[in-house]
Backbone as CSV, one residue per row, in Angstrom:
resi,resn,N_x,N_y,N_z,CA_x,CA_y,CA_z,C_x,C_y,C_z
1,UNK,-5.818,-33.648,-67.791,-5.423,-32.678,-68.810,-4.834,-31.449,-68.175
2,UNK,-5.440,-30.997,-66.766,-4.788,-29.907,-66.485,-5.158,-28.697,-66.886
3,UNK,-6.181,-28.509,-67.421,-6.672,-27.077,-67.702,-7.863,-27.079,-67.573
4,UNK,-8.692,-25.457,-67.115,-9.597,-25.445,-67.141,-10.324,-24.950,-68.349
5,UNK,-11.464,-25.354,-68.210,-12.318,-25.142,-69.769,-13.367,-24.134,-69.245
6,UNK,-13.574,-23.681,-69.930,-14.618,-22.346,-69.909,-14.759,-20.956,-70.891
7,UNK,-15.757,-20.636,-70.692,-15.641,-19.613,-71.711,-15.871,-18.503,-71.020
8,UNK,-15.003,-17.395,-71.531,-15.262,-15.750,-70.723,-16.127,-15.482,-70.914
9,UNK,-17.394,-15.349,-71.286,-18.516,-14.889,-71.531,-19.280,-15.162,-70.322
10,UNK,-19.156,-16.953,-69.696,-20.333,-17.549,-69.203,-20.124,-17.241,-67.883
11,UNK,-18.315,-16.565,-67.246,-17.889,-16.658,-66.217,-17.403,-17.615,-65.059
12,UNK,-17.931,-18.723,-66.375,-17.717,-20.173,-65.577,-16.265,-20.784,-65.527
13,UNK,-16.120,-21.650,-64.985,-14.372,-22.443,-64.609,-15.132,-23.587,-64.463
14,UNK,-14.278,-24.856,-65.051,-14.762,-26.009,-64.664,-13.369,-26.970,-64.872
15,UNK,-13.031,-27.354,-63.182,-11.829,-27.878,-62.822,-12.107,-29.186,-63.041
16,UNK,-10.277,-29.691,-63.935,-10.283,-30.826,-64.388,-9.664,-31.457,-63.326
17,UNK,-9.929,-32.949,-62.929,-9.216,-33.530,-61.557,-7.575,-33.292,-62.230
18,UNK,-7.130,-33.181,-61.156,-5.698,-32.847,-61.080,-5.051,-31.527,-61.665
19,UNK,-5.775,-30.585,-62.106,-5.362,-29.564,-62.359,-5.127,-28.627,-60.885
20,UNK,-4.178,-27.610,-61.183,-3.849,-26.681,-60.400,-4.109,-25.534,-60.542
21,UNK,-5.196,-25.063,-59.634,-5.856,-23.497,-60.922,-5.055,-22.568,-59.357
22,UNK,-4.384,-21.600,-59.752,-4.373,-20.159,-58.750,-4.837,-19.099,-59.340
23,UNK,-5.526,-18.444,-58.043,-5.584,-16.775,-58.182,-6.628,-17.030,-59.029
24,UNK,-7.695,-17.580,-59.360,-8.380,-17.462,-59.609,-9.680,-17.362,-58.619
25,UNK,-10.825,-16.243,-59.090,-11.941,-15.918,-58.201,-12.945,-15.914,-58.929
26,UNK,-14.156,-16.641,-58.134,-15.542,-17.345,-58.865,-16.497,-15.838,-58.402
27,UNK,-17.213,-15.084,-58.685,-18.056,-14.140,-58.609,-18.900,-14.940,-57.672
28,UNK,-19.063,-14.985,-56.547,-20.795,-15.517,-55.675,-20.541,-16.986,-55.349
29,UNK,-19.087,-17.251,-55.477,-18.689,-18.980,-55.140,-17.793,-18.644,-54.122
30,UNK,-17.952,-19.048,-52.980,-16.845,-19.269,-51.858,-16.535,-20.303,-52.047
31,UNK,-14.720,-20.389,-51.737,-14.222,-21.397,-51.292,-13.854,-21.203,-49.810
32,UNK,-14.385,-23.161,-49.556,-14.508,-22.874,-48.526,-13.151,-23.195,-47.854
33,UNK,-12.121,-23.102,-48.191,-10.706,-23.069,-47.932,-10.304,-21.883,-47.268
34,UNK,-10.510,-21.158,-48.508,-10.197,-19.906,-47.909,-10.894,-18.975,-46.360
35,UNK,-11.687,-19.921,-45.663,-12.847,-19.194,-44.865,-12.558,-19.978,-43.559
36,UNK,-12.086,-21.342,-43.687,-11.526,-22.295,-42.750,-10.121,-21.425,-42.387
37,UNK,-9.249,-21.323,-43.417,-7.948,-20.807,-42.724,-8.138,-19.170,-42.215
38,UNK,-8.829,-18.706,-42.807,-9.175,-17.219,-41.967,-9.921,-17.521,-40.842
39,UNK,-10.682,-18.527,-40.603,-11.114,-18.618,-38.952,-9.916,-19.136,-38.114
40,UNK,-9.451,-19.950,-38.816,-8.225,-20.434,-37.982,-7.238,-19.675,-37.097
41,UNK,-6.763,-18.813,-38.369,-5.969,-17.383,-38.296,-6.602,-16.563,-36.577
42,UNK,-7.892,-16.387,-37.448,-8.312,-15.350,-35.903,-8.362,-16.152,-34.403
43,UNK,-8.808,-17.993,-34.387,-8.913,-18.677,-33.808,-7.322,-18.831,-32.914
44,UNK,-6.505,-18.885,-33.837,-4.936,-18.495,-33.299,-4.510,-17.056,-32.539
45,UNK,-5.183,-15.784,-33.136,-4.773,-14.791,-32.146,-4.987,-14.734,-31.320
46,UNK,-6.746,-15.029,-30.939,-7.397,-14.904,-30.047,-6.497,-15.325,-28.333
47,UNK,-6.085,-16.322,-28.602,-5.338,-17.204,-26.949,-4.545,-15.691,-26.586
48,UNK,-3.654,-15.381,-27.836,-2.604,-14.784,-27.339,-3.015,-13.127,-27.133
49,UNK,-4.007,-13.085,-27.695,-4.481,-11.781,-26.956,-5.249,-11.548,-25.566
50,UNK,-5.650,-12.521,-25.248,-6.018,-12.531,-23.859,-5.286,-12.505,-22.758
51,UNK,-3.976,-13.360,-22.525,-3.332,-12.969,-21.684,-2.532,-11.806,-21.509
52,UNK,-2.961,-10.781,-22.841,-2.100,-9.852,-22.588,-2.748,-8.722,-22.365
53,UNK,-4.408,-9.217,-22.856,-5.322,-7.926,-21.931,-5.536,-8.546,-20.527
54,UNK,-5.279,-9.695,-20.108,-5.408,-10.013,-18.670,-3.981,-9.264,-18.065
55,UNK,-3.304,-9.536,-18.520,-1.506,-9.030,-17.981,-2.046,-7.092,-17.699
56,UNK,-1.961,-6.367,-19.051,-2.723,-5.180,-19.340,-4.068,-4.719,-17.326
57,UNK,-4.622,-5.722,-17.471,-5.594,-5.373,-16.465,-4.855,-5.267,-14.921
58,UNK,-4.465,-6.643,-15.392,-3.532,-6.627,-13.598,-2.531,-5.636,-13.404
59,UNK,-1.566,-4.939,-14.330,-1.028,-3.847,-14.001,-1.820,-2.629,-13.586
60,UNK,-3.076,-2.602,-14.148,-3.625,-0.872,-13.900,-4.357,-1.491,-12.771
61,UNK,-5.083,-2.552,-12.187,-5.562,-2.705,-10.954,-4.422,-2.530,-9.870
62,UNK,-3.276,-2.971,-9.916,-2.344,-2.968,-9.381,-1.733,-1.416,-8.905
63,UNK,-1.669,-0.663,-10.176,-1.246,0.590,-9.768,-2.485,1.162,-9.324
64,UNK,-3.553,1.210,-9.322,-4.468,1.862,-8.921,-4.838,1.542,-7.480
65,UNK,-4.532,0.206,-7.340,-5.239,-0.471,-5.896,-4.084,0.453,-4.726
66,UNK,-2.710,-0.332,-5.552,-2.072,0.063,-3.759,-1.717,1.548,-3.663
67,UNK,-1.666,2.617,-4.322,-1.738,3.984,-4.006,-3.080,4.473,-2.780
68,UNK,-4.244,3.518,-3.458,-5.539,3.517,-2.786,-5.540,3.008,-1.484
69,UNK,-4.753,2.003,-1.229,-4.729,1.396,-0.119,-3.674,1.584,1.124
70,UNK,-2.451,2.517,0.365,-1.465,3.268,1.210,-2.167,4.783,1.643
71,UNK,-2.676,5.259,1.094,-3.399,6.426,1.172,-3.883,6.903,2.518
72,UNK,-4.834,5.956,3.105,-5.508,5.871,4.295,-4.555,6.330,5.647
73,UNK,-3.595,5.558,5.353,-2.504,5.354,6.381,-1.373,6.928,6.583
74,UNK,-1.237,6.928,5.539,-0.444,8.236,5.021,-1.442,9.733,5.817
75,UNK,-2.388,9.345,5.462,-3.231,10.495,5.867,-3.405,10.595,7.061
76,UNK,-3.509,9.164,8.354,-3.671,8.840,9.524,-2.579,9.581,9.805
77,UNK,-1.259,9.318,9.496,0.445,9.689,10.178,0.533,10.859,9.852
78,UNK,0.439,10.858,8.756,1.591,12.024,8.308,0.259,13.215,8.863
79,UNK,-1.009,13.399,7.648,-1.681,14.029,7.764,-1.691,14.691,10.017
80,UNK,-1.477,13.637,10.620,-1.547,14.454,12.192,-0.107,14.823,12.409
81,UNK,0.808,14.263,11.950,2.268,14.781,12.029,1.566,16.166,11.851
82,UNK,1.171,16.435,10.142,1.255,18.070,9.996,0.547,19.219,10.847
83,UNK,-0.609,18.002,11.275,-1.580,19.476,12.076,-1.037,19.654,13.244
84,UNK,0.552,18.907,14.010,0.779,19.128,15.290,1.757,20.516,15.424
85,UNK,2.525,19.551,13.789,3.883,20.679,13.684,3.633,21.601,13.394
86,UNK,2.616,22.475,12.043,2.137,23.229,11.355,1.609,23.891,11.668
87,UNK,0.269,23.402,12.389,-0.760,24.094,12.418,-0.761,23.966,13.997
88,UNK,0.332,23.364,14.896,0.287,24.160,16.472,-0.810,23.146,17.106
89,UNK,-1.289,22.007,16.696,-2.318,21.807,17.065,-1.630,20.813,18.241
90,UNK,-2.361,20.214,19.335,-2.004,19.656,20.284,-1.937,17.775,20.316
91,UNK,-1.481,17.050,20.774,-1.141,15.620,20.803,-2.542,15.096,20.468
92,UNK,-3.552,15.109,20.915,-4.843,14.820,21.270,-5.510,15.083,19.355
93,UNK,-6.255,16.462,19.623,-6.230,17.506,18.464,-5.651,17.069,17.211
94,UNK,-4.457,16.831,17.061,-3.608,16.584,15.783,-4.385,15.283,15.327
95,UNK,-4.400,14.254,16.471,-4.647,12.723,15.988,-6.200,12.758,15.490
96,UNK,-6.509,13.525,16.813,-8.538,13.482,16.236,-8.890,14.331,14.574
97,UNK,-7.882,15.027,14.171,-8.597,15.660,12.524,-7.987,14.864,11.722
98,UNK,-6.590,13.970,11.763,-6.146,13.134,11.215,-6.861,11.715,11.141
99,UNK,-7.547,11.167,11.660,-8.489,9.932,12.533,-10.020,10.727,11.604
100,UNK,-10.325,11.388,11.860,-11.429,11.890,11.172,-11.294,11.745,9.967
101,UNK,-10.589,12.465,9.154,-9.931,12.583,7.928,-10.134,11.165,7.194
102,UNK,-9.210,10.155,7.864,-9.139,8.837,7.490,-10.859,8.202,7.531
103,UNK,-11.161,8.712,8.057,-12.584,7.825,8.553,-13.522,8.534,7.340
104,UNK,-13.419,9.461,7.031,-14.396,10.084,6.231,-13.608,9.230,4.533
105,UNK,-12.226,9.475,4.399,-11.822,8.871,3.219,-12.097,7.381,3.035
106,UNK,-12.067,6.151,3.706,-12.723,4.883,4.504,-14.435,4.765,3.603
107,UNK,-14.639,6.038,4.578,-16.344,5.754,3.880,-16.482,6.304,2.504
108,UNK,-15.781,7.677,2.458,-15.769,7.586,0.800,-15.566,6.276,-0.227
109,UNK,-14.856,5.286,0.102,-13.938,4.385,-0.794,-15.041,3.238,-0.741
110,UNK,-15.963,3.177,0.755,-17.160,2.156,0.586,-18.742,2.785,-0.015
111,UNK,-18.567,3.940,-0.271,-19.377,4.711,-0.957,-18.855,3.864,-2.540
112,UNK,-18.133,4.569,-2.772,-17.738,4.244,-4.347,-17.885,2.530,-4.592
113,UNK,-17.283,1.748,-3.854,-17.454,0.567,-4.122,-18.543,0.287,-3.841
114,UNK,-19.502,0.380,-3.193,-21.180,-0.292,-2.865,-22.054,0.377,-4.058
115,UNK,-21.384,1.536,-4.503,-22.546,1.976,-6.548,-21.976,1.204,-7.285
116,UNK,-20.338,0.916,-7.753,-20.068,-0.124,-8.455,-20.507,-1.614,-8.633
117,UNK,-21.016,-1.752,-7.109,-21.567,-3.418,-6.840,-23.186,-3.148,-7.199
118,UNK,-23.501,-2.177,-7.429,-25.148,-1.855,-7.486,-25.898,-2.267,-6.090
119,UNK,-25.277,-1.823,-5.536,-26.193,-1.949,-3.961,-26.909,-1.461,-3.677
120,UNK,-27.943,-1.231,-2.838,-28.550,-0.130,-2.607,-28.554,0.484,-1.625
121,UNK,-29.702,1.688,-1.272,-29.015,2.900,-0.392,-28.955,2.605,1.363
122,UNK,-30.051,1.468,1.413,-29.335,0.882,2.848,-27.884,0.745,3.067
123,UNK,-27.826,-0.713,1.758,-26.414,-1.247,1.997,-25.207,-0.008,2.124
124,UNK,-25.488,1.036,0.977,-24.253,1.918,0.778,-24.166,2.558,2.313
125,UNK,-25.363,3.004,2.928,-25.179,3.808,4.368,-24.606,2.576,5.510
126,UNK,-24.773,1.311,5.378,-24.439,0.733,6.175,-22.799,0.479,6.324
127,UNK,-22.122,-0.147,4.987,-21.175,0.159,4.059,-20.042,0.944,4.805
128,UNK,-20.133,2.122,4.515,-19.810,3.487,4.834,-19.637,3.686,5.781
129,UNK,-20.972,3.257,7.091,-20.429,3.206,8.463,-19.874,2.170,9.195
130,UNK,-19.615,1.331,8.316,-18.616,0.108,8.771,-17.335,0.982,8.643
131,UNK,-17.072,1.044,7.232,-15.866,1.508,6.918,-15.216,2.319,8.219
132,UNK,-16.176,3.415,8.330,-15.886,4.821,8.907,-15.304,4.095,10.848
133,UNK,-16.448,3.308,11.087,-16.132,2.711,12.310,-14.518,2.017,12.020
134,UNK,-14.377,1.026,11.051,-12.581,0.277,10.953,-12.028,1.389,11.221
135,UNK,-11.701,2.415,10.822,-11.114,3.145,11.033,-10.723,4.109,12.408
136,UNK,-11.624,4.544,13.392,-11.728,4.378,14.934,-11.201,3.231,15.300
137,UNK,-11.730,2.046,15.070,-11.148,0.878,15.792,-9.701,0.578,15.888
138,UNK,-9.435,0.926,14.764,-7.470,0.823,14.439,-7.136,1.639,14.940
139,UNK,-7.416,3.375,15.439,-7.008,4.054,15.769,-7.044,3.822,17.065
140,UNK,-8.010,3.391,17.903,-8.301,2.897,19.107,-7.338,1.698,20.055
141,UNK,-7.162,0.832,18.675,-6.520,-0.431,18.793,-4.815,-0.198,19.294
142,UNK,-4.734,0.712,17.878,-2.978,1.026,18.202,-2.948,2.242,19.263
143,UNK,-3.560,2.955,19.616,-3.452,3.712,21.351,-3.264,2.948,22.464
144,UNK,-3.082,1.552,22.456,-3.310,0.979,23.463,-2.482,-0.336,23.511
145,UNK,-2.064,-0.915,22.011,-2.108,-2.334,22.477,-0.582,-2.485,21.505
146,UNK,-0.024,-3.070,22.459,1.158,-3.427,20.837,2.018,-4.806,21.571
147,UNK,2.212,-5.555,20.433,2.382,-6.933,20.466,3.528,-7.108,21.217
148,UNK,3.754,-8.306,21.990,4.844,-8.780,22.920,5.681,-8.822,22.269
149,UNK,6.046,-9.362,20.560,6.917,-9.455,19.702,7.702,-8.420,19.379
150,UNK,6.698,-7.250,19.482,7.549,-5.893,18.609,7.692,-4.899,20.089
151,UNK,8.230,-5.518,21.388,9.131,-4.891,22.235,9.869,-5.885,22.647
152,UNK,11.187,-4.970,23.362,12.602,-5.829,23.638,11.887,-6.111,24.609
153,UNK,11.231,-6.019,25.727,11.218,-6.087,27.269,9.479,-5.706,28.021
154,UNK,8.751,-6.170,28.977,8.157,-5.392,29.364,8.104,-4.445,30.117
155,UNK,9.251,-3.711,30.147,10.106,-2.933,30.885,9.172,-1.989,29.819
156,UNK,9.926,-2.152,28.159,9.671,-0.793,27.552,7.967,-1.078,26.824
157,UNK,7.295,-2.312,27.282,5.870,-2.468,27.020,5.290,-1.435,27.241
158,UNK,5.482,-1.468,28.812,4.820,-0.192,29.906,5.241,0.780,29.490
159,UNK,6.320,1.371,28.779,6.505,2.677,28.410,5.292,3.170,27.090
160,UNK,5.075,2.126,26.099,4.745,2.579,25.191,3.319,3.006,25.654
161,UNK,2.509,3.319,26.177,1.311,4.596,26.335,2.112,5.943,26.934
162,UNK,2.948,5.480,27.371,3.815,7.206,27.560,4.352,7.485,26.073
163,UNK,4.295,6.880,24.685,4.687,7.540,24.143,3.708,8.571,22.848
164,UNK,3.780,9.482,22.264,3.106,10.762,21.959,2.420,9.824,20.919
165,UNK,1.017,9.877,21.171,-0.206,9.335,20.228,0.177,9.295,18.734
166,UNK,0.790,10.177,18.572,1.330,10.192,16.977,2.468,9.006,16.545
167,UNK,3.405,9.030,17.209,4.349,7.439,17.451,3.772,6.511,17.415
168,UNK,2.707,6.352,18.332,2.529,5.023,18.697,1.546,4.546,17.400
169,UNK,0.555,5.800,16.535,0.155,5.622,15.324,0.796,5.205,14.396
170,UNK,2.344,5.721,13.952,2.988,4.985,12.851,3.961,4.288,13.562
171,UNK,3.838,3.629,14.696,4.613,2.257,15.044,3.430,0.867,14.695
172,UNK,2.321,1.097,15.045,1.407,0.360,14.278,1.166,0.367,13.098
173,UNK,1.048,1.518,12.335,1.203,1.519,10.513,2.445,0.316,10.336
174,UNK,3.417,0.698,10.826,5.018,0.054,10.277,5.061,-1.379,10.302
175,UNK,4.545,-2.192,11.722,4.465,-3.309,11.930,3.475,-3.968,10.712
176,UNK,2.418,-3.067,10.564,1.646,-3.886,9.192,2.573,-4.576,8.108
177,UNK,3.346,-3.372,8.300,4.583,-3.778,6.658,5.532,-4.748,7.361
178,UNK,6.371,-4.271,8.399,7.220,-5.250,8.792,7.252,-5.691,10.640
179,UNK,6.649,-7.162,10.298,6.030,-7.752,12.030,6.894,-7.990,13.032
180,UNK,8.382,-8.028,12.182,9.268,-8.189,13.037,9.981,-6.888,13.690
181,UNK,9.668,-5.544,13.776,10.126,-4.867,14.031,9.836,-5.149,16.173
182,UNK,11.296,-4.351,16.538,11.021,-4.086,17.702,11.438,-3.079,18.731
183,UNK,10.436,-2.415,19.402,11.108,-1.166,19.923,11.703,-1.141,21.429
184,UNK,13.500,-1.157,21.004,14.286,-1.687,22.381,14.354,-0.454,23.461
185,UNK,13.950,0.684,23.271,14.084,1.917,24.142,12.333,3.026,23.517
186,UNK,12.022,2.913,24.806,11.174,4.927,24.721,11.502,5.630,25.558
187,UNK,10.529,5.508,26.911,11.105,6.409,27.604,12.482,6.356,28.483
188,UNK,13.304,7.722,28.785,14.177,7.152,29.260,14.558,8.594,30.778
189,UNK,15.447,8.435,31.523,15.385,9.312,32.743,17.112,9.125,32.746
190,UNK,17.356,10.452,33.893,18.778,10.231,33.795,19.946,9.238,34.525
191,UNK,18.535,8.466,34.847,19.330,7.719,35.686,19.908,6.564,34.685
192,UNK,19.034,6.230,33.888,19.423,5.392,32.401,20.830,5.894,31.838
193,UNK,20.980,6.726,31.858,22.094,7.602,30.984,23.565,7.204,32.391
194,UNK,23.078,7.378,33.395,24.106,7.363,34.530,24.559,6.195,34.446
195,UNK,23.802,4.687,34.222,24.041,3.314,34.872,24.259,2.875,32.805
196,UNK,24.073,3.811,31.909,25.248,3.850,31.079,26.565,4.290,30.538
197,UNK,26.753,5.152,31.598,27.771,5.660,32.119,27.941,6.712,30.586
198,UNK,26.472,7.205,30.102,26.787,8.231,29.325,26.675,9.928,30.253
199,UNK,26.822,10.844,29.593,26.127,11.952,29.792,24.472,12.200,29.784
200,UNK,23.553,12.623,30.296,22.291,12.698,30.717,21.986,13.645,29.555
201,UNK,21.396,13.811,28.538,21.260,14.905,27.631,19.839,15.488,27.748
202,UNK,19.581,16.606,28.851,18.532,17.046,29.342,17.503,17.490,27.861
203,UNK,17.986,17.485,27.022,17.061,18.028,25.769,16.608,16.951,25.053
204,UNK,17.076,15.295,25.394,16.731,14.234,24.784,15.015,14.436,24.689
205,UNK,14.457,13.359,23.097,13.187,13.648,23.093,12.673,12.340,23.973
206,UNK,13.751,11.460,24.517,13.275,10.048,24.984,12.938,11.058,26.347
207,UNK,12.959,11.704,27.228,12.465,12.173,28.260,10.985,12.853,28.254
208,UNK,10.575,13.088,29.155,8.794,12.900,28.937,8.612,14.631,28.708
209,UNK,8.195,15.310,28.203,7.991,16.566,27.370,6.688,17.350,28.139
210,UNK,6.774,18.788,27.629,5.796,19.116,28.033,4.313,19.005,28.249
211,UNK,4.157,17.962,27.140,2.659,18.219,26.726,2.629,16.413,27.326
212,UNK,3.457,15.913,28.618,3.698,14.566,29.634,3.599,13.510,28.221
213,UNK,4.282,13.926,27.036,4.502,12.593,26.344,5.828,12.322,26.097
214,UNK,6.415,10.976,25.862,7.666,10.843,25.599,7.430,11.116,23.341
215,UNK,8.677,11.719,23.187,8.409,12.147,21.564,9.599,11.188,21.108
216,UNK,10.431,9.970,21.793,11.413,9.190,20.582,10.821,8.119,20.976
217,UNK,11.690,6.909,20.721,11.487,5.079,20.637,12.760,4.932,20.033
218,UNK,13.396,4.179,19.909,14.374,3.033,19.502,13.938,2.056,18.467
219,UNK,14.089,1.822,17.426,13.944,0.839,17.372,15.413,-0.681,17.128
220,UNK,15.671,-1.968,17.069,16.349,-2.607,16.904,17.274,-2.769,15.648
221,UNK,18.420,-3.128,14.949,18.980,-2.509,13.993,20.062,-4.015,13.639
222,UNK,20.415,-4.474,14.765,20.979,-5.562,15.211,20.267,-6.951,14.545
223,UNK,21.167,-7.927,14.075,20.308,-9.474,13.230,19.394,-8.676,12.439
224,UNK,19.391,-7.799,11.999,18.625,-7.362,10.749,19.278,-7.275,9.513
225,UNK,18.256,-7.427,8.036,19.246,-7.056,7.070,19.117,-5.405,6.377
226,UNK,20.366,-5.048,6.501,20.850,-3.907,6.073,19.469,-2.877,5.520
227,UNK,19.089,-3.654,4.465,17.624,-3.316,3.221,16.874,-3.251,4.100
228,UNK,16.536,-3.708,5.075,15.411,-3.237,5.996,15.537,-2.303,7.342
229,UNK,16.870,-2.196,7.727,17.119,-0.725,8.394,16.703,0.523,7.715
230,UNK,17.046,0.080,6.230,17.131,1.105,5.280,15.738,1.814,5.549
231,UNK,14.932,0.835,5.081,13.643,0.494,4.593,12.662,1.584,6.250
232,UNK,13.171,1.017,6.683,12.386,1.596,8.315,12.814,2.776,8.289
233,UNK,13.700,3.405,8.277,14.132,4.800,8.099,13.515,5.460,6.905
234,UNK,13.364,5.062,6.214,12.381,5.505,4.820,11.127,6.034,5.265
235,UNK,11.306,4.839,5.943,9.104,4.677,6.151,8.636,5.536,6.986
236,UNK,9.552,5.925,8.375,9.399,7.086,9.158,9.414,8.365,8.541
237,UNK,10.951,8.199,7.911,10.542,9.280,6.964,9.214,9.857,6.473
238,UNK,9.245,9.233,6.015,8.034,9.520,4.670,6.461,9.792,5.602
239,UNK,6.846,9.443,7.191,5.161,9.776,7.730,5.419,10.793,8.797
240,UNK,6.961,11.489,8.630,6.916,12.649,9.279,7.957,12.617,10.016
241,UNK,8.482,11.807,10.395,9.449,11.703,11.547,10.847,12.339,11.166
242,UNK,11.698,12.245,12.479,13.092,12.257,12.003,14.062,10.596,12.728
243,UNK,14.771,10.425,11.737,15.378,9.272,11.829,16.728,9.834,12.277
244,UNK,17.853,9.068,12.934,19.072,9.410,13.197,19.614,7.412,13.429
245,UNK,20.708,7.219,12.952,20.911,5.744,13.185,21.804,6.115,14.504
246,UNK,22.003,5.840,15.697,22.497,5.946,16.593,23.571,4.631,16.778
247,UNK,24.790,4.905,17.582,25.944,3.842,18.113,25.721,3.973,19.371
248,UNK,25.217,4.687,20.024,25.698,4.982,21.148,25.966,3.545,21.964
249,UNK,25.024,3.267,23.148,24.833,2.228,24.004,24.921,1.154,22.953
250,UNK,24.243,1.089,21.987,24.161,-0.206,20.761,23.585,0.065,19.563
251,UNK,24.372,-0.594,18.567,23.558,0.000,16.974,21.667,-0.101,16.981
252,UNK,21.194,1.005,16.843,20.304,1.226,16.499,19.076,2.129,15.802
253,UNK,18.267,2.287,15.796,17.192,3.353,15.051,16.672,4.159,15.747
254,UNK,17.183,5.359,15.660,16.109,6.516,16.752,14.919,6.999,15.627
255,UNK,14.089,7.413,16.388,13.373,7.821,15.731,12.126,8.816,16.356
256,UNK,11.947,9.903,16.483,11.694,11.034,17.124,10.482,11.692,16.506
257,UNK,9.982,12.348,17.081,8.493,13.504,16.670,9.090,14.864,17.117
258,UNK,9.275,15.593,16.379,9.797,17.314,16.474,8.434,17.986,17.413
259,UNK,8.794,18.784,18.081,7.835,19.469,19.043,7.547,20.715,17.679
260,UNK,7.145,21.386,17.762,6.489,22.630,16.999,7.549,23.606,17.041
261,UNK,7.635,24.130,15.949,8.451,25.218,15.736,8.027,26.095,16.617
C-alpha cells in the first residue's frame, strides 16, 4: 500500500513492506542506519588524519632537531673564532672557552633528554658526563688526526698540526658534512713561491705567524661540482673564516683565520 498508518496522538509509525517513509524521526527509536554510516564516516577520516599528524610531527622534529644538532659545532668554531678575534684571546685560550662552552651545552642537551626518558639522578649525572667527555674527545681527536683522504700529499699531512687550532677545528666540522674534501696546500715558505716561479708574498697567512701557527690551508676546487665549491665557501664563512677562490698556481679554495685587529 505504501503508507504509513498511525495516529498523531500515539506517536507511532507503522511501516508497510515496501513503503518509502523520509525524514521521518521516531522519539527514543534509533535507526540503526543512521549510526552505521556515521561510524563509517568517522571510520573514513580517521586513516587520513593520521598521516597528516604524522607528516605535522616529522616537520617540527625536523626543524627542531637539526638547529639542535648544528648548534654544538657552531659554538665549537665560530664561538673560538670570536674569542681570538674579539676578545684578543690567544690560539690555545680561544679553543679552551669555545671547547668548554660546547661541553657544558653537550651536557645540557643530556640533562634534558635523560628527565624526558624519566631516568634517574645517577643516570642523568652519568649522561651528562658522557656527553661533556664526546665533546673533549672530538676536540682532542681533530687536534691531531685527519684522514689520508682529505689531504693531497703527506707532504701537507705533516703540515696540518702546524696549522692554528682553530682551522684544524672547522676542517674537521666540514669533513662531517663533506668527506671528500681535501686540503692541497697549508704551510708554505718562500722557497715554494720561488720553484713557482711566483713572487714570495711575505704577509701570506700560509707562512707560520707569530703566535708559530700557520693561519691559511687550500682547499681542492678541481673535479668538483660547482654547488659544492659554493657550498665550502659558505660553510667557512659562516664559522668565521675568510674565503678568497684563488687561480694562482691552480684553481682553488683559500681559506684563512684573520690575526686580531
Amino acid at each position: 500500500m505504501g503508507r504509513g498508518i498511525g495516529g498523531p496522538a500515539s506517536g507511532l509509525t507503522v511501516e508497510v513492506p515496501g513503503a518509502e517513509v523520509r525524514g521521518v524521526e521516531v522519539p527514543g527509536v534509533e535507526v540503526p542506519g543512521v549510526e552505521v554510516a556515521a561510524g563509517a564516516g568517522a571510520a573514513d577520516r580517521r586513516p587520513r588524519r593520521r598521516p597528516r599528524r604524522w607528516g605535522r610531527r616529522v616537520v617540527r622534529w625536523g626543524v627542531t632537531a637539526v638547529p639542535l644538532a648544528v648548534l654544538p659545532f657552531i659554538l665549537l668554531v665560530r664561538g673560538g673564532v670570536f674569542a681570538y678575534q674579539q676578545w684578543g684571546l690567544g690560539a690555545w685560550s680561544s679553543l679552551a672557552v669555545s671547547a668548554a662552552a660546547t661541553a657544558l651545552l653537550l651536557a645540557f642537551y643530556a640533562w634534558v633528554a635523560s628527565r624526558r626518558l624519566g631516568a634517574g639522578k645517577r643516570l642523568r649525572k652519568f649522561m651528562t658526563r658522557v656527553a661533556a667527555l664526546a665533546a673533549a674527545a672530538f676536540v682532542l681527536y681533530s687536534l691531531v688526526v685527519i684522514a689520508g683522504g682529505n689531504v693531497k700529499s703527506e707532504e701537507v699531512r705533516a703540515e696540518y698540526l702546524g696549522l692554528h687550532p682553530l682551522l684544524r677545528m672547522a676542517v674537521s666540522v666540514f669533513v662531517l658534512v663533506d668527506a671528500d674534501a681535501v686540503i692541497t696546500d697549508a704551510a708554505r715558505t718562500p722557497e715554494f713561491y720561488a720553484r713557482a716561479g711566483l713572487p714570495a708574498n711575505e704577509s701570506s697567512l700560509h707562512f707560520r705567524q707569530a703566535d708559530g701557527f700557520v693561519h691559511a690551508l687550500d682547499l681542492r676546487t678541481i673535479n668538483r661540482p660547482e654547488w659544492r665549491n659554493f657550498a665550502a665557501a659558505l660553510a667557512f664563512r659562516a664559522m668565521g673564516f675568510h674565503t678568497l677562490r684563488h687561480v694562482g698556481t691552480a684553481d682553488h679554495l683559500h681559506v684563512s683565520l684573520r690575526r686580531p685587529d
